[in-house]
C-alpha positions as CSV (number, residue, x, y, z in Angstrom):
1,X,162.0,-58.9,129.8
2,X,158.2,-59.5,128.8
3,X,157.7,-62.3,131.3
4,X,156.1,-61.6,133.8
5,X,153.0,-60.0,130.7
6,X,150.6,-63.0,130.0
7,X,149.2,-61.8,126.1
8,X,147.4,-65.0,125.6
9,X,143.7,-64.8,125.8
10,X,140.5,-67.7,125.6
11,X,138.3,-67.6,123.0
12,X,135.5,-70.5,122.9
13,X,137.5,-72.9,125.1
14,X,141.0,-72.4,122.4
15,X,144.1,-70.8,123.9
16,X,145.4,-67.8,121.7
17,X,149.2,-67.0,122.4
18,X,148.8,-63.8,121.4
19,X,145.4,-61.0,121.1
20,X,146.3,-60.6,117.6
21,X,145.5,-62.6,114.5
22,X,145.2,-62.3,110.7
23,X,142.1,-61.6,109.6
24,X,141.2,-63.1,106.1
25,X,143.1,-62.6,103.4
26,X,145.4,-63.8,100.9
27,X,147.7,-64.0,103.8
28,X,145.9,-66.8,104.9
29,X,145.9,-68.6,101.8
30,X,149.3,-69.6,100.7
31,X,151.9,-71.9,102.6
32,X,154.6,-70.2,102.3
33,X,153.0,-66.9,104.0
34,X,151.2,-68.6,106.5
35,X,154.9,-70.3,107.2
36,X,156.3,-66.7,107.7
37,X,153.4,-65.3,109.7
38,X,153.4,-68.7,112.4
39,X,156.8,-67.4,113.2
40,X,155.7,-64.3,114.3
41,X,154.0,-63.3,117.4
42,X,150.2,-64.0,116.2
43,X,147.7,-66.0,117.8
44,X,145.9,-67.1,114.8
45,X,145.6,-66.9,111.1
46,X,142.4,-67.1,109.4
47,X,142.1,-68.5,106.0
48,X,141.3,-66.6,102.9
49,X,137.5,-67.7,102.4
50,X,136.6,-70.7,100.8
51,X,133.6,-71.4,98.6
52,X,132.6,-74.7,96.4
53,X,130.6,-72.5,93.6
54,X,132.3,-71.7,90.3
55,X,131.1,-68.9,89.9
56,X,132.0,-67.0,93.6
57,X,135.6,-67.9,92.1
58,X,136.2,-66.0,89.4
59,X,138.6,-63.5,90.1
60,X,139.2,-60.9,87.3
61,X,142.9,-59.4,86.9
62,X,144.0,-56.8,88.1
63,X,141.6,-56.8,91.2
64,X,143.9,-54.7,93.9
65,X,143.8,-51.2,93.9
66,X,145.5,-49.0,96.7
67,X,143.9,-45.9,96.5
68,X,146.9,-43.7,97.4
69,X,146.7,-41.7,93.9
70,X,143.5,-39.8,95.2
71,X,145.4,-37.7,98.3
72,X,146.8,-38.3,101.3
73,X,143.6,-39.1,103.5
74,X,143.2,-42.3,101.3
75,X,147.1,-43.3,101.2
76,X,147.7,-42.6,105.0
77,X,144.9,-44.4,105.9
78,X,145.5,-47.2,104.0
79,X,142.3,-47.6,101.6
80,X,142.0,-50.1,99.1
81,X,139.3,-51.1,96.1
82,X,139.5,-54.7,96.0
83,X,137.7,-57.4,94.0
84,X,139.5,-60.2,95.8
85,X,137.4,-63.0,94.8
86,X,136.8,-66.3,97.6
87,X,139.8,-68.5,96.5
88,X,139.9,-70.1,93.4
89,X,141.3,-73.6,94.1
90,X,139.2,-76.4,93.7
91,X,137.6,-78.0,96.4
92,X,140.6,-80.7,97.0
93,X,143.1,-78.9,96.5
94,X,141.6,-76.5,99.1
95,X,141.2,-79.5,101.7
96,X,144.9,-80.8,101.3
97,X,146.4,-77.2,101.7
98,X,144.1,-76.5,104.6
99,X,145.9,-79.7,106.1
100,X,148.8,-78.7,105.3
101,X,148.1,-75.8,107.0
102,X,146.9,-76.9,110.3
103,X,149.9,-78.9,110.7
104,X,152.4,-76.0,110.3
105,X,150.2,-74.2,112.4
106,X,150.5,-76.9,115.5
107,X,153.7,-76.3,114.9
108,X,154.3,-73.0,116.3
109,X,150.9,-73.5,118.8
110,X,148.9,-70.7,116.4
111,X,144.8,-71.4,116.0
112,X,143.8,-72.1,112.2
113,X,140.6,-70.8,111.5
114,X,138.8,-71.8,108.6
115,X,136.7,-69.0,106.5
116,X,134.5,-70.3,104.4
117,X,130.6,-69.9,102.5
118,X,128.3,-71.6,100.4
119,X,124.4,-71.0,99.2
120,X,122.7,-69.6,101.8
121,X,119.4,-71.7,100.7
122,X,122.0,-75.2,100.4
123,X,122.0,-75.9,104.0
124,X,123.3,-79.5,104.0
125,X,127.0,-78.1,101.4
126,X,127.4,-75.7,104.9
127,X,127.7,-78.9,106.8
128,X,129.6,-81.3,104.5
129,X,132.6,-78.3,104.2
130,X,132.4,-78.0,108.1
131,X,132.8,-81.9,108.4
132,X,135.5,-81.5,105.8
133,X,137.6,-78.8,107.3
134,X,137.2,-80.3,110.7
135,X,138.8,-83.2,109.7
136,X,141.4,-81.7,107.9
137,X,142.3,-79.9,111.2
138,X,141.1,-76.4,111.3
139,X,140.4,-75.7,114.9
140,X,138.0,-73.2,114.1
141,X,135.3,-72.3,111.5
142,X,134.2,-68.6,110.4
143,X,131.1,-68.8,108.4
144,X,131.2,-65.9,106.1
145,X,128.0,-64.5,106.1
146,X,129.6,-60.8,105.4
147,X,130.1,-62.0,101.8
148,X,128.0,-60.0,98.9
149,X,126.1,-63.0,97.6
150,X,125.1,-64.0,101.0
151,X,124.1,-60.9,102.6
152,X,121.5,-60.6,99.7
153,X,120.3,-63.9,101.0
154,X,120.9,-63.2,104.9
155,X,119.3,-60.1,104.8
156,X,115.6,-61.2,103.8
157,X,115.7,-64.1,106.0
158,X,118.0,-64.3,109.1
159,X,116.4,-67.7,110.3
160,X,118.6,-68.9,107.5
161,X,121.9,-67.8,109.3
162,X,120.4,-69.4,112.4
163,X,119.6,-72.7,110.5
164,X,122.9,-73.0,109.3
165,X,124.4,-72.8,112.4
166,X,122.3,-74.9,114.2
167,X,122.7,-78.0,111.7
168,X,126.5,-77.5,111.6
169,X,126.5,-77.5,115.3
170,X,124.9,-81.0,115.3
171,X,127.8,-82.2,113.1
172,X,131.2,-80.6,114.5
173,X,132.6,-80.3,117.8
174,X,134.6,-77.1,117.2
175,X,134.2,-73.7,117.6
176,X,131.9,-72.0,114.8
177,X,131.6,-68.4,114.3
178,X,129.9,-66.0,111.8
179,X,131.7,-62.6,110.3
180,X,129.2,-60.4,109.6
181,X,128.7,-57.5,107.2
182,X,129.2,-53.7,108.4
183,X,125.9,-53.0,106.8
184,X,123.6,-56.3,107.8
185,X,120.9,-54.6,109.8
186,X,118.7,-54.6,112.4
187,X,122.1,-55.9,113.9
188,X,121.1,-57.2,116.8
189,X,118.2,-59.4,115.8
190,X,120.7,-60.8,113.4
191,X,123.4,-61.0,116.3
192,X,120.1,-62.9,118.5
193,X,119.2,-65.4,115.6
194,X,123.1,-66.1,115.7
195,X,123.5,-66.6,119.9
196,X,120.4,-68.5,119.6
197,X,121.6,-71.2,117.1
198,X,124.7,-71.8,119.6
199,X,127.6,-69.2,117.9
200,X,131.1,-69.0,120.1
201,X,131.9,-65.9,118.3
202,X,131.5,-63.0,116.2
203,X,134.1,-61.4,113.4
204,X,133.1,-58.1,112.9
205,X,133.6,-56.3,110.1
206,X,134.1,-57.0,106.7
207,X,134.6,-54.7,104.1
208,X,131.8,-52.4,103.1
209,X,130.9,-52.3,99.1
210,X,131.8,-48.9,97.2
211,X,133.2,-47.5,93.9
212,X,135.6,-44.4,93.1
213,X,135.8,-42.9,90.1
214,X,139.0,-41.4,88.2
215,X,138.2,-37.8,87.4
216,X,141.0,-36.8,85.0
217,X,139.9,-39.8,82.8
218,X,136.2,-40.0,83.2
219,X,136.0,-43.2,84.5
220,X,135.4,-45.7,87.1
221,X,138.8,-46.3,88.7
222,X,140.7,-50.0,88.7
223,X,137.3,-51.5,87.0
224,X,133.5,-51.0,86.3
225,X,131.9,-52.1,89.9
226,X,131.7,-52.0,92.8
227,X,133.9,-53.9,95.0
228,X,135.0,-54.2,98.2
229,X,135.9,-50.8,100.1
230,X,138.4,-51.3,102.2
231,X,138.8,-47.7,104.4
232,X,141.8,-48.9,106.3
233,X,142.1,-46.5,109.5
234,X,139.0,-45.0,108.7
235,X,137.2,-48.0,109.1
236,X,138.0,-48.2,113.1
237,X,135.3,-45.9,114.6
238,X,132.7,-47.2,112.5
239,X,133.3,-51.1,113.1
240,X,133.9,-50.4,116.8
241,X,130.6,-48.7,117.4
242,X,128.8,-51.6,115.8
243,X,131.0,-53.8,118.4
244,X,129.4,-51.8,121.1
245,X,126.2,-52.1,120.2
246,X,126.8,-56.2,119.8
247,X,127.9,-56.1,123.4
248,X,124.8,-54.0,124.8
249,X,122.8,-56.7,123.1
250,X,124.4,-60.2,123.8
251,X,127.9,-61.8,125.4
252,X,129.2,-63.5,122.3
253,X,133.0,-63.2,122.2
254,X,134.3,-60.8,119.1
255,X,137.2,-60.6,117.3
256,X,137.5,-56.8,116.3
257,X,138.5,-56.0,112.5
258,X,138.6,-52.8,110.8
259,X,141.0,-50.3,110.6
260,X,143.7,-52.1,112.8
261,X,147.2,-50.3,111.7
262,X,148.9,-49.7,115.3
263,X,149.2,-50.2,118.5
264,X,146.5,-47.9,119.8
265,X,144.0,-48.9,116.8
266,X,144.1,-52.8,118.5
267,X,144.0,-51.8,122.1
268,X,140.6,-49.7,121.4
269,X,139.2,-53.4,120.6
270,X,140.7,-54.8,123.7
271,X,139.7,-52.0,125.8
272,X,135.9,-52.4,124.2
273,X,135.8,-56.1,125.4
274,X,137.2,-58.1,122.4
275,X,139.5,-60.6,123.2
276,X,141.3,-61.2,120.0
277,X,142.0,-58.1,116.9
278,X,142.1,-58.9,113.5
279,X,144.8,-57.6,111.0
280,X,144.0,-57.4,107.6
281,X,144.9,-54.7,104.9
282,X,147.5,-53.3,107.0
283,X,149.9,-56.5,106.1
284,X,149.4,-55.2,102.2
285,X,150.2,-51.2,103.0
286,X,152.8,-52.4,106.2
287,X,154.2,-55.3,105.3
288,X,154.1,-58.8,107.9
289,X,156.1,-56.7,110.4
290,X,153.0,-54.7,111.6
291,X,152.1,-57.8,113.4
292,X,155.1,-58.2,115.2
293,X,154.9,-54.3,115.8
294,X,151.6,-53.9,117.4
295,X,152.3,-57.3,119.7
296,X,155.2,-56.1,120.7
297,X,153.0,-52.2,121.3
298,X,150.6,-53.9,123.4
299,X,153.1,-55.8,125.8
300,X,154.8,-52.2,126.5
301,X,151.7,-50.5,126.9
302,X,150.3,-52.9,129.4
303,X,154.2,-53.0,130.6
304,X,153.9,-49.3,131.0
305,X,150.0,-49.7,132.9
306,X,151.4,-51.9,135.1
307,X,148.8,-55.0,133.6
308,X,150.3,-58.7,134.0
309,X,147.4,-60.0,131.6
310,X,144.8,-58.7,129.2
311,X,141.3,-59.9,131.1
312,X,142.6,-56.9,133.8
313,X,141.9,-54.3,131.0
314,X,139.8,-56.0,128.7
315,X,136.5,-53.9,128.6
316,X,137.5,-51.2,130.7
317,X,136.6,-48.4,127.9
318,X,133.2,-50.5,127.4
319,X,132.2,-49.4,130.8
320,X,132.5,-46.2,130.6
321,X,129.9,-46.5,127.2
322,X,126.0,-45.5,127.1
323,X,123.5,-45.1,124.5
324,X,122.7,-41.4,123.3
325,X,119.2,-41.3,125.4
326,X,120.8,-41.9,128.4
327,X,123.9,-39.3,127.7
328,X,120.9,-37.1,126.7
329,X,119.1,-37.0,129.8
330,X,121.4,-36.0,132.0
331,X,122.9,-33.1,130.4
332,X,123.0,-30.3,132.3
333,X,122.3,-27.4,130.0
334,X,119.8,-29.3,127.6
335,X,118.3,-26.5,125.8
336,X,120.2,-23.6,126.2
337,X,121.4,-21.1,123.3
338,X,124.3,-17.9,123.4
339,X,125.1,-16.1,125.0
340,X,124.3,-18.1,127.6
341,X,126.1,-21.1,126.8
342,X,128.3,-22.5,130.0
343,X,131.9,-23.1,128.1
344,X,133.8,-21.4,126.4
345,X,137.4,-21.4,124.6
346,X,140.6,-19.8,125.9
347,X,143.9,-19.5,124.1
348,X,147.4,-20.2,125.4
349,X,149.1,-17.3,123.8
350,X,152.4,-19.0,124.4
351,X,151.4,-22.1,122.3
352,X,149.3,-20.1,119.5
353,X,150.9,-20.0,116.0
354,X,148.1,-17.6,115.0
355,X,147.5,-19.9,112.1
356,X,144.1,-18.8,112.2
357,X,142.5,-22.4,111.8
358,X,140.5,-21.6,114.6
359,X,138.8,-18.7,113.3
360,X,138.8,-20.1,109.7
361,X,136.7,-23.4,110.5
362,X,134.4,-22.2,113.5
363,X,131.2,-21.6,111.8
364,X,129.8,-18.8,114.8
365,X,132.6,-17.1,114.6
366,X,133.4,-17.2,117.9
367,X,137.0,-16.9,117.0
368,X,138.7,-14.1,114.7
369,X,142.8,-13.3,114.4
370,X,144.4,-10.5,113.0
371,X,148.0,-11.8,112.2
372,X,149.4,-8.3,111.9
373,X,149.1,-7.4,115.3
374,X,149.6,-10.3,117.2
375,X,145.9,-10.1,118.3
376,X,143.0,-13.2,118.7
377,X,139.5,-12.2,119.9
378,X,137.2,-14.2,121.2
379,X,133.1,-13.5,121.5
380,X,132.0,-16.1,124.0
381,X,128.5,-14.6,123.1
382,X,128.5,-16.0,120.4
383,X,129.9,-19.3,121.4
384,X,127.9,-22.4,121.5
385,X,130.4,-24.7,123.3
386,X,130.8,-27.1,120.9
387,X,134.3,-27.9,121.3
388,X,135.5,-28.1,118.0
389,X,138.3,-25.4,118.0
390,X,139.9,-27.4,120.7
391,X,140.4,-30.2,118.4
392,X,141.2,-28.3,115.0
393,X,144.0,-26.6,116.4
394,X,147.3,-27.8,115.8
395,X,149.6,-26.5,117.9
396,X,146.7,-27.6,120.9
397,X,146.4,-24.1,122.1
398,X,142.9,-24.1,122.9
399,X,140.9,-25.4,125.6
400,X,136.9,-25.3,126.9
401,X,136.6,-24.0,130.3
402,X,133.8,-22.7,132.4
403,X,132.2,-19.6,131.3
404,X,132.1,-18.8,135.3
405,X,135.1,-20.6,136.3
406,X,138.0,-19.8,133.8
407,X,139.9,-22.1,135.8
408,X,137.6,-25.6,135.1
409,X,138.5,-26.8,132.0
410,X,136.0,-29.0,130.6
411,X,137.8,-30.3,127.6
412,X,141.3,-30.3,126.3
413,X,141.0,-32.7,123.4
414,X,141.9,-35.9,125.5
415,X,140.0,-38.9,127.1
416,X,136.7,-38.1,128.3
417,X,135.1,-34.4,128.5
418,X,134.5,-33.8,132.0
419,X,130.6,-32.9,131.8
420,X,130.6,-36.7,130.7
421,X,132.4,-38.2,133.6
């Protein structure tokens, strides 16, 4: 039925059978996972990070913590305190498996890529693992420079990143990229130092760092540090609007991760111009099937769009995307105050609830309902036209329109306002 929908996408000169692939994780890091998830509809699988130093792999137990205890916000969007350590397999060991690997991986035509890190200021190790996992058979290389001990480094000196790069480049013939921290900043002079040293693509994001802290009991929850945050759903906006501001600043491919849990989540990367999506922590609150799930979501939705291939949507949101100055300068009503502001809200009496969350949250009050009698006032003098009833309501019973022109509306809580198109 799907035949005539071409899913696979190029990515530095590699076919991918599919847009989406698993991130790294532990998924990516024993056989017989990486033997279930080959089966499935994923384009590649990238490794659980590899490091050579004793000390980056210690791994204290317990070290996963879902963080659905502390309300539903954190267990629907899937949020995790982790202090998943790099792997903690010797070097060997790790070079046989990763062989091992690659070979089950040819099997079903999915791309192995290989995570690894080592001291930032021990240039030549970088190399001699690249060498290693090239011959082995990765088919790609993503140099973790997101990871805690190397953004310390990475941060004071980018040249470093850029060094790095350039020597493995002189030594491999395969496709090296760099996953980068959600924090690493200015970002795009570290992005530049990276396109400069010859990168073929970006992973972006890692986890951030953070800590939560057990009220009832007083104490840090799971264990005394801070580990790796990761905000599941929550993650997406913030990952994607560092994605966008990769792409305003060089054409380096990127694989999109943060925050991936369905359908729509992976398709906001595609439609921002990354050709491949990265699932991570949704495989640990979702199970494998998620993959399956939101491969089989995008081939209906493009089904539905009437798209035979990814590159003929790929971007098209990106388009549409400026910085804040520009958005700035051509508003219409720049500096205007109530009661002259141009929109205002209107209520669909026949979808109202009078639940009153309009009137409860908008902090004019613009809004007030008296549940008794049936009755919602509105005082457009006071209104600013800020829009934020319009999304707060949850029966959708409210809309912005034209303070002259009841009729216009300007926003209904779906795709773009229309001052902004």
């Amino acid at each position: 039925m799907n035949n005539d929908i071409d899913v696979s996408v190029q990515l530095a000169g590699l076919k991918f059978k599919s847009p989406v692939i698993v991130s790294s994780s532990e998924c990516g890091s024993d056989l017989s996972q990486v033997k279930i998830l080959t089966k499935m509809n994923v384009g590649g699988i990238v490794t659980k990070t590899f490091t050579t130093p004793g000390e980056f792999r210690i791994r204290v137990r317990p070290y996963q913590f879902p963080l659905n205890k502390f309300g539903r916000g954190f267990k629907e969007g899937g949020s995790l305190y982790s202090l998943a350590a790099p792997h903690v397999e010797e070097r060997d060991q790790i070079l046989d498996k990763v062989s091992m690997m690659a070979g089950i991986c040819r099997k079903y035509s999915v791309v192995l890529i290989v995570s690894f890190f080592e001291d930032p200021t021990n240039i030549s190790n970088w190399v001699k693992q690249a060498k290693a996992f090239e011959k082995a058979g990765a088919d790609m290389i993503e140099l973790n420079f997101s990871s805690p001990s190397a953004v310390t480094v990475f941060s004071k000196s980018f040249r470093q990143a850029g060094a790095i790069i350039s020597e493995i480049k002189k030594y491999t013939s395969f496709p090296i990229g760099m996953k980068i921290s959600p924090t690493i900043e200015p970002l795009e002079s570290f992005v530049s130092i990276g396109k400069n040293a010859g990168l073929d693509f970006i992973t972006a994001h890692n986890a951030p760092g953070g800590i939560i802290i057990d009220v009832e009991n007083e104490v840090p929850f799971g264990a005394p540090t801070i580990g790796g945050y990761v905000m599941g759903r929550t993650f997406l906006p913030y990952s994607l609007g560092r994605i966008v501001r990769i792409r305003k600043s060089s054409d380096i491919p990127i694989i999109g991760v943060g925050g991936i849990y369905r359908t729509d989540d992976a398709l906001q990367y595609l439609l921002c111009g990354c050709p491949l999506v990265g699932i991570g922590s949704a495989l640990y609150f979702r199970g494998f099937k998620v993959v399956d799930k939101i491969h089989s979501g995008i081939t209906r939705w493009m089904r539905n769009k009437g798209y035979k291939n990814i590159d003929e949507f790929k971007g098209k949101a990106y388009n549409f995307i400026k910085d804040g100055i520009s958005l700035k300068s051509e508003e219409k009503y720049p500096h205007v105050v109530p009661p002259d502001c141009p929109y205002v809200p209107v209520i669909k009496s026949e979808k109202c609830n009078l639940c009153g969350r309009c009137a409860e949250t908008c902090i004019y009050k613009v809004i007030t309902v008296d549940k008794e009698k049936s009755l919602i006032n509105i005082d457009d003098n006071k209104c600013w036209s800020c829009g934020f009833c319009v999304g707060i309501c949850p029966s959708s019973a409210i809309t912005l329109v034209e303070r002259a022109n009841r009729g216009k509306i300007i926003w209904n809580n779906e795709g773009l306002a229309e001052t902004f198109k």
